[in-house]
RODO-2510 file (C-alpha; in nm, 4 decimals, decimal comma):
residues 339
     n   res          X          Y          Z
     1     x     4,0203     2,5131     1,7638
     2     x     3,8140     2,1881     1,6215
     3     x     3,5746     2,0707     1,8513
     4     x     3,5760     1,7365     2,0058
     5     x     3,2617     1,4677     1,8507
     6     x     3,0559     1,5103     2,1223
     7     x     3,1173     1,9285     2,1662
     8     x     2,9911     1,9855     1,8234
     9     x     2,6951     1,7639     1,8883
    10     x     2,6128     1,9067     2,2015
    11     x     2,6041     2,2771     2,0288
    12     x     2,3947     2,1778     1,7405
    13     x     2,1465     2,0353     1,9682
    14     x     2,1170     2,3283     2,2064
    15     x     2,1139     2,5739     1,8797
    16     x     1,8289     2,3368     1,7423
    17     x     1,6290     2,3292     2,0584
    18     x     1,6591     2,6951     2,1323
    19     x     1,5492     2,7790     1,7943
    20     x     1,2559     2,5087     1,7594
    21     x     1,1802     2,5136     2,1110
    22     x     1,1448     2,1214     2,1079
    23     x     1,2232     1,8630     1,8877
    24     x     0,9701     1,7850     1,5710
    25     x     0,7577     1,4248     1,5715
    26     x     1,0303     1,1330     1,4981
    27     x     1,3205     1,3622     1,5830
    28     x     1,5767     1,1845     1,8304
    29     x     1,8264     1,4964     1,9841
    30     x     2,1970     1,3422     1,9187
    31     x     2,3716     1,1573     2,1499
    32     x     2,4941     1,2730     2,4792
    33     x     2,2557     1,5641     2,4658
    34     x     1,9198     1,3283     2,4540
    35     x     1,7233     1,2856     2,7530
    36     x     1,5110     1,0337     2,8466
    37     x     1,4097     0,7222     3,1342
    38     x     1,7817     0,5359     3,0476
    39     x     1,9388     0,8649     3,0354
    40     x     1,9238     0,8562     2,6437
    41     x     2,1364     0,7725     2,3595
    42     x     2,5516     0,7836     2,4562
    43     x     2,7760     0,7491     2,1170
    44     x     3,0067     0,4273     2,1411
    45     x     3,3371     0,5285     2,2431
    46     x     3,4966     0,3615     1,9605
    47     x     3,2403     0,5541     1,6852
    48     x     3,3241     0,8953     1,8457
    49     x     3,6924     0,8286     1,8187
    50     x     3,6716     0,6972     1,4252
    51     x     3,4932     1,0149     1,4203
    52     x     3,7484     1,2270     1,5150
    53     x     4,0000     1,0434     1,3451
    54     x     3,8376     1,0690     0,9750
    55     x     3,8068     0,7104     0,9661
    56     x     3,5914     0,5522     0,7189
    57     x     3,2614     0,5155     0,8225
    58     x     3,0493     0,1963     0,7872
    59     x     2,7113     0,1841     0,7274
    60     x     2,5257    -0,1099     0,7059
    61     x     2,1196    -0,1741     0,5543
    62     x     2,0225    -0,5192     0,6940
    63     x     1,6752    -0,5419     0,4761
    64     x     1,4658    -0,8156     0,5815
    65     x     1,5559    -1,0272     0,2727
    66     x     1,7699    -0,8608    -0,0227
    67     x     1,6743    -1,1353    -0,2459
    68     x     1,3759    -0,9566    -0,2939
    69     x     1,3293    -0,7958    -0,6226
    70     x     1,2387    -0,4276    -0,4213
    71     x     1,5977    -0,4784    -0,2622
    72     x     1,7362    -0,3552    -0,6036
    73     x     1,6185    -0,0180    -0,6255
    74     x     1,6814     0,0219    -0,1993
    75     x     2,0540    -0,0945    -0,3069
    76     x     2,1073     0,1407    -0,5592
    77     x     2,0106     0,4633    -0,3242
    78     x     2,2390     0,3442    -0,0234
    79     x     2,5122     0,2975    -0,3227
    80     x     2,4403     0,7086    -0,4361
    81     x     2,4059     0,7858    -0,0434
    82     x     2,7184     0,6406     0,0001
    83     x     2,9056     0,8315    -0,2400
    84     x     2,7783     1,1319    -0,1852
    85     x     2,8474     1,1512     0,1584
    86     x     3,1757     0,9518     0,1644
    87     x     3,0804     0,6498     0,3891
    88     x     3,0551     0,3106     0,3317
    89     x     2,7533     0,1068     0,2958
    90     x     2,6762    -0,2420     0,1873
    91     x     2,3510    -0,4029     0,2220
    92     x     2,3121    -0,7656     0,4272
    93     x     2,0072    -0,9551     0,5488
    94     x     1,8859    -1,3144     0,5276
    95     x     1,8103    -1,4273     0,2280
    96     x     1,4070    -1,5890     0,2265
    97     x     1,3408    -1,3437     0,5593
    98     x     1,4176    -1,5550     0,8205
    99     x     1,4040    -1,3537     1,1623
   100     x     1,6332    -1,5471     1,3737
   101     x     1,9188    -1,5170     1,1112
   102     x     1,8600    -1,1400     1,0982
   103     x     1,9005    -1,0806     1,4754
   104     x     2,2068    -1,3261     1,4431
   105     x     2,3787    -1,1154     1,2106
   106     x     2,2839    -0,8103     1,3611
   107     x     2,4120    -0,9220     1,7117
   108     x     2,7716    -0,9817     1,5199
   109     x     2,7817    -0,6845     1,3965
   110     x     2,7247    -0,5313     1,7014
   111     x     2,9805    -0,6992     1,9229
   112     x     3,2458    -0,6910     1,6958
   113     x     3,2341    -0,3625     1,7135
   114     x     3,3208    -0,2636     1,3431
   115     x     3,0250    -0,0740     1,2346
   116     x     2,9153     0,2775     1,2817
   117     x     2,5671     0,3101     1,2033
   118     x     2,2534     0,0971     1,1390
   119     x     1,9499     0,1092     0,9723
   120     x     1,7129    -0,2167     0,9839
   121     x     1,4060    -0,3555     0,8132
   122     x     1,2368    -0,5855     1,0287
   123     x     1,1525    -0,9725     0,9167
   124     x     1,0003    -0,9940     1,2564
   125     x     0,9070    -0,6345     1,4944
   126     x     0,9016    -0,8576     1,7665
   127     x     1,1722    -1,0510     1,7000
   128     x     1,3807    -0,7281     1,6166
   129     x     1,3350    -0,5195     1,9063
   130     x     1,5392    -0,6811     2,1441
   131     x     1,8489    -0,6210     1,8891
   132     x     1,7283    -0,2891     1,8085
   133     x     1,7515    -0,2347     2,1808
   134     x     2,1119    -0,3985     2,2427
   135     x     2,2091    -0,1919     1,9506
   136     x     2,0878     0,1734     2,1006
   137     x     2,2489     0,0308     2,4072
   138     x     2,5649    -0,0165     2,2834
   139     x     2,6282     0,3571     2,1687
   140     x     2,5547     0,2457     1,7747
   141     x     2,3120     0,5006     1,6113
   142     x     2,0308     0,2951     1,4553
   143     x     1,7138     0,3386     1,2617
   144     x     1,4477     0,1427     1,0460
   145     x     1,3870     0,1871     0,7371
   146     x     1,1105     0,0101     0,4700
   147     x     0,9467    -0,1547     0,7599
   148     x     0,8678     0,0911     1,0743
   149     x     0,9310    -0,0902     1,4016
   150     x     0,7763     0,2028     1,6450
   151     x     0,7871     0,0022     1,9358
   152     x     1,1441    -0,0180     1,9310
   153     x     1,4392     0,1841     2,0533
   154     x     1,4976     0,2806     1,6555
   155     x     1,5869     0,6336     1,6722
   156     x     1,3997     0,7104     1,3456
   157     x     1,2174     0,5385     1,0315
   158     x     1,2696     0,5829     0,6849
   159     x     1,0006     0,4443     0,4262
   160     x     0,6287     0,4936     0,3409
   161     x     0,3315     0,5263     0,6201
   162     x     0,2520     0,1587     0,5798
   163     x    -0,1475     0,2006     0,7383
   164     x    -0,1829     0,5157     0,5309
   165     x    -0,0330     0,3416     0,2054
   166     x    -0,3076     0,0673     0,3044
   167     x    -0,5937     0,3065     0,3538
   168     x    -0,5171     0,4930     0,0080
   169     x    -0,4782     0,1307    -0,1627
   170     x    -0,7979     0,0671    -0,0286
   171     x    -0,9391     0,4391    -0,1806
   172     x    -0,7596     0,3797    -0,5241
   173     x    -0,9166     0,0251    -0,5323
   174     x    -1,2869     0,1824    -0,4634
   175     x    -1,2412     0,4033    -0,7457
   176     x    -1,1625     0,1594    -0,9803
   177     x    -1,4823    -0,0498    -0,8903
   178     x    -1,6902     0,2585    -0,9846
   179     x    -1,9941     0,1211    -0,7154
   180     x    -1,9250    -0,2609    -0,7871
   181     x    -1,9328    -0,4314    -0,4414
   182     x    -1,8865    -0,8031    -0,4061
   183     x    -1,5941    -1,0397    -0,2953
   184     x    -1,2033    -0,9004    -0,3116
   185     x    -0,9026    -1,1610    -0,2912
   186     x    -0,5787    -1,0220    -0,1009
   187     x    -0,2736    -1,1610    -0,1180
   188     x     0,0678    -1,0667     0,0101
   189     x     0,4374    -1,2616     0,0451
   190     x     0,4153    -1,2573     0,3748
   191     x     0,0919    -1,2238     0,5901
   192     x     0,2432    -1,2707     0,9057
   193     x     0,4898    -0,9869     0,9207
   194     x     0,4288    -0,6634     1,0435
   195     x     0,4780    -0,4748     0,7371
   196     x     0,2025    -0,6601     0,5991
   197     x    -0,0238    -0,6255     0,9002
   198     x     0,0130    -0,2661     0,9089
   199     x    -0,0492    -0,2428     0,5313
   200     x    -0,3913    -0,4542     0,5762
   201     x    -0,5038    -0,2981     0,8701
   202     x    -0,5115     0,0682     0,6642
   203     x    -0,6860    -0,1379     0,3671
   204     x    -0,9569    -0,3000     0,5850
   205     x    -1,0017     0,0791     0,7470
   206     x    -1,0351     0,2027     0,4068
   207     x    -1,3229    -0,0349     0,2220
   208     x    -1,4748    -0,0795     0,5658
   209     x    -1,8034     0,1337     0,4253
   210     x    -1,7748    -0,0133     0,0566
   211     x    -1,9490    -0,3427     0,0706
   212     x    -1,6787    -0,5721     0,0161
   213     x    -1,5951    -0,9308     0,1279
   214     x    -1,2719    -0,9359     0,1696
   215     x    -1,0713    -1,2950     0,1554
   216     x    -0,7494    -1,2916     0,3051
   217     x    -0,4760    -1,1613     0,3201
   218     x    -0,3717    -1,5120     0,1757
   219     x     0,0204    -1,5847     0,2125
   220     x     0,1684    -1,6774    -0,1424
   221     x     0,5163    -1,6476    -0,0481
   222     x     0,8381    -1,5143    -0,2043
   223     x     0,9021    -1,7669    -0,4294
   224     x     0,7375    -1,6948    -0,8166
   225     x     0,6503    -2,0350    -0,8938
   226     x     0,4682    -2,0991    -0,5933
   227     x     0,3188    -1,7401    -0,5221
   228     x     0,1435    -1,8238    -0,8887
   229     x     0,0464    -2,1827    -0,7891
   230     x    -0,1167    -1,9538    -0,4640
   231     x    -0,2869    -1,7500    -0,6436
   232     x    -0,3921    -1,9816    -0,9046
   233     x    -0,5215    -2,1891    -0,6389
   234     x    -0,6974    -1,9145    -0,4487
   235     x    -0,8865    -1,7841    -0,7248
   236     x    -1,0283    -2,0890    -0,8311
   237     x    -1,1516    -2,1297    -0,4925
   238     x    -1,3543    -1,7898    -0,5624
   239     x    -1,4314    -1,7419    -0,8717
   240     x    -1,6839    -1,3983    -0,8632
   241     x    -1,4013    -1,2671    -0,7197
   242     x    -1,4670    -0,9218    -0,8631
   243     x    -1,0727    -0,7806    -0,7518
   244     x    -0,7141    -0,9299    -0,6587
   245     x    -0,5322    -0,7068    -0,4389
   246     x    -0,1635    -0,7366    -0,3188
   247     x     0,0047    -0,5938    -0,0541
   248     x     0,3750    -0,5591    -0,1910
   249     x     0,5330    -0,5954    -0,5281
   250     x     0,6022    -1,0000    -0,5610
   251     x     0,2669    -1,1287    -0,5068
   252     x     0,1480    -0,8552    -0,7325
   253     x     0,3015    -0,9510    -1,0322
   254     x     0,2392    -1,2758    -0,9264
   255     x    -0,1370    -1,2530    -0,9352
   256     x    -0,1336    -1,0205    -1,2833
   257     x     0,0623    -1,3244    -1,4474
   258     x    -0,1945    -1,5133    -1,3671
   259     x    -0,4762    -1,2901    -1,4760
   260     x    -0,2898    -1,2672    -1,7910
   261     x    -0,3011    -1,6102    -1,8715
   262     x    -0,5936    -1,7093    -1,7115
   263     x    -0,7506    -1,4773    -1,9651
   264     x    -0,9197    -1,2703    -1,6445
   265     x    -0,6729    -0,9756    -1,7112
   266     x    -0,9690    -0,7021    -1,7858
   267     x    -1,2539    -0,8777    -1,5965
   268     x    -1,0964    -0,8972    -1,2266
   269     x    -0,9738    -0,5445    -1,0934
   270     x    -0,5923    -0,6095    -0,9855
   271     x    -0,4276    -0,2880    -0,7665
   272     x    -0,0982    -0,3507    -0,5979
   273     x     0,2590    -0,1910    -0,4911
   274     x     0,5751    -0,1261    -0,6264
   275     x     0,7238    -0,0255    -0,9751
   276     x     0,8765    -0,3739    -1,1014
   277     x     1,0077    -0,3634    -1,4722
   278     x     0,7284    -0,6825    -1,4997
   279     x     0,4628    -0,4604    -1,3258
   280     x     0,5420    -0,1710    -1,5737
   281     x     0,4866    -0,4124    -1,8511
   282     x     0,1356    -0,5204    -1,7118
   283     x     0,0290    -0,1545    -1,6673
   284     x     0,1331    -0,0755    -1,9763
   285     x    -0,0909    -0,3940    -2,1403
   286     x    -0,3803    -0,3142    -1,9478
   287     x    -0,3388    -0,6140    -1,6827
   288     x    -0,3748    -0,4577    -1,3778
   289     x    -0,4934    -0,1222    -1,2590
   290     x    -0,2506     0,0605    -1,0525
   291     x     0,0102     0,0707    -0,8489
   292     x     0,1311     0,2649    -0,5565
   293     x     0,5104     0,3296    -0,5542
   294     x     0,6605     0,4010    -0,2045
   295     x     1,0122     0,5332    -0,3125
   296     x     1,2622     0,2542    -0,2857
   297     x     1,5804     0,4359    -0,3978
   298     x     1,4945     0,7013    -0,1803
   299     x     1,4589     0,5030     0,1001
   300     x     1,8100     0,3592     0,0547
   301     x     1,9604     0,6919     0,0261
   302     x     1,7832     0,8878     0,3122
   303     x     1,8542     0,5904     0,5425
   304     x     2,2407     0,6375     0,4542
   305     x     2,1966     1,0149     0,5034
   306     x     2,0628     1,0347     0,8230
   307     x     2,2957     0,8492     0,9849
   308     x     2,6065     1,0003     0,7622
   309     x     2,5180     1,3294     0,8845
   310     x     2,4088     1,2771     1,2467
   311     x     2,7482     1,1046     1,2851
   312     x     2,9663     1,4003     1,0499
   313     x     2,7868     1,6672     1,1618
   314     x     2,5435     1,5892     1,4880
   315     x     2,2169     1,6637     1,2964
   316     x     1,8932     1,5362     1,4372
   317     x     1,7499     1,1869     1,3447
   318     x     1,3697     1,2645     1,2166
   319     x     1,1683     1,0682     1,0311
   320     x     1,1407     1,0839     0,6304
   321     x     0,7978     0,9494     0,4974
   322     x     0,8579     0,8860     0,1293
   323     x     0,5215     0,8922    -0,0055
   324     x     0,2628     0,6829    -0,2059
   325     x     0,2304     0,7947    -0,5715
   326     x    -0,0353     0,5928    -0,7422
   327     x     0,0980     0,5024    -1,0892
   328     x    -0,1203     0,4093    -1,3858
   329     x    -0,1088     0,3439    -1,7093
   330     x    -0,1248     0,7154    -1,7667
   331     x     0,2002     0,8560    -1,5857
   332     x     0,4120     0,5149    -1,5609
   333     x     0,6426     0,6178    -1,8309
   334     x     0,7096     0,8741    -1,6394
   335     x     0,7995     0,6512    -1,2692
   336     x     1,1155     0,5396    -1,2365
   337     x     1,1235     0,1719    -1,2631
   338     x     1,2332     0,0071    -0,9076
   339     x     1,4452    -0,2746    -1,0123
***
């Protein structure tokens, strides 16, 4: 006899918890079964049935602004999570990371009542969590992925320790220097947001000891022509700058364009993030130093998966760090590109 959605969940988690004895860091025990304050998570009536039905399930990424050149590569893994597991996913968010047109799409979604899972990357945590919240409340299993919003009532995060990426940014960038101490320029796309806080706040930890001035993090901005103009600006407002250091992918081949024709490429350190076809060409030519690649496609996918199979199959939501490879000149042929 098939069992009923919520049977089958309920066995998996008591197998799980009498063979683990209690649930791993991250791990959120499947609907009906999880315990908590609220009384925990309760599957939406409506998902359960689709469930049961075979209906096609719909997933949907809202990334905090998929006109970002990183939104490629996060695509393309949802797209091969997708077909591997037979749901459908599409990725939505407001283009130029606007908060309050995030949480306005996200509350749509959720009182409609057409979607079956969500995973979210925060424009705002703040600003987020009271959707993340209304979400979880209305039965719809939901995570975050890229940017971790722990605060929240996400049941899980996808994507890269955003302090620890910081703090081994900050360790890379030391290494480079060889015992050169003096005044290092950061800039990020958005200095405000919490991604970028986080990812600062494990850089700061990191050079803490190294004698550095650091100046910043300066906001350049999404857009290329005027994250250059920032940049440009910035730079000749400290000129023995000894390093340029970015704290995501767009300002950091921002700031190696400009290094590049500024003639500086070579005499200012540059050490960013992300594995953009234009930062692959600037590793390659000596531009900038190194990158650290956080695992965009794999983020995309794993987000998809986790939800796929906790709604198919009632498997725990846990947490999936993807990593921080450092990429150099040395082993960037051998990185996938992330865009």
């Amino acid at each position: 006899m098939k069992l009923s959605l919520r049977r089958r969940i309920t066995v998996a988690a008591t197998l799980s918890l009498a063979l683990l004895g209690s649930a791993a860091c991250g791990a959120v025990t499947p609907a009906s079964t999880a315990t908590g304050g609220d009384g925990g998570f309760q599957l939406a009536d409506y998902i359960s049935d689709a469930v049961e039905k075979g209906d096609p399930l719909k997933i949907r990424l809202s990334y905090h602004d998929p006109s970002l050149a990183f939104a490629v590569p996060i695509r393309q893994g949802m797209e091969r999570g997708a077909k591997e597991l037979g749901v459908e996913a599409q990725m939505i968010g407001p283009t130029g990371g606007n908060a309050a047109d995030q949480v306005a799409e996200l509350q749509t979604l959720i009182n409609q009542k057409q979607i079956h899972g969500l995973a979210v990357s925060s424009a705002s945590n703040d600003a987020l969590k009271p959707v993340i919240a209304q979400a979880y409340d209305a039965g719809i299993p939901i995570i975050s992925f890229n940017t971790n919003n722990p605060e929240s009532r996400q049941m899980g995060f996808v994507g890269q320790d955003l302090v620890a990426s910081g703090r081994s940014l900050a360790e890379e960038l030391i290494k480079v220097l060889n015992g050169k101490t003096g005044k290092v320029v950061v800039v990020s796309v958005d200095s405000g947001a919490g991604w970028s806080n986080d990812r600062f706040s494990g850089f700061q930890e990191g050079v803490k000891d190294a004698g550095l001035q650091i100046v910043g993090p300066v906001n350049t901005g999404n857009e290329p022509s005027a994250a250059y103009n920032t940049v440009e600006s910035t730079m000749a407002a400290q000129k023995d700058a000894i390093a340029l250091v970015s704290l995501d992918c767009c300002s950091f081949t921002a700031g190696a364009k400009w290094l590049q024709q500024s003639g500086n490429a070579g005499k200012i350190h540059s050490v960013g993030f992300d594995v953009q076809p234009q930062t692959v060409e600037y590793l390659k030519g000596g531009v900038v130093d190194l990158s650290i690649s956080q695992g965009p496609a794999e983020q995309g996918y794993q987000a998809v998966k986790l939800l796929a199979e906790y709604l198919k199959n009632g498997t725990e939501i846990a947490d999936v760090d993807t990593g921080a490879l450092v990429v150099t000149r040395d082993n960037v042929a051998t990185v996938p590109v992330e865009g």
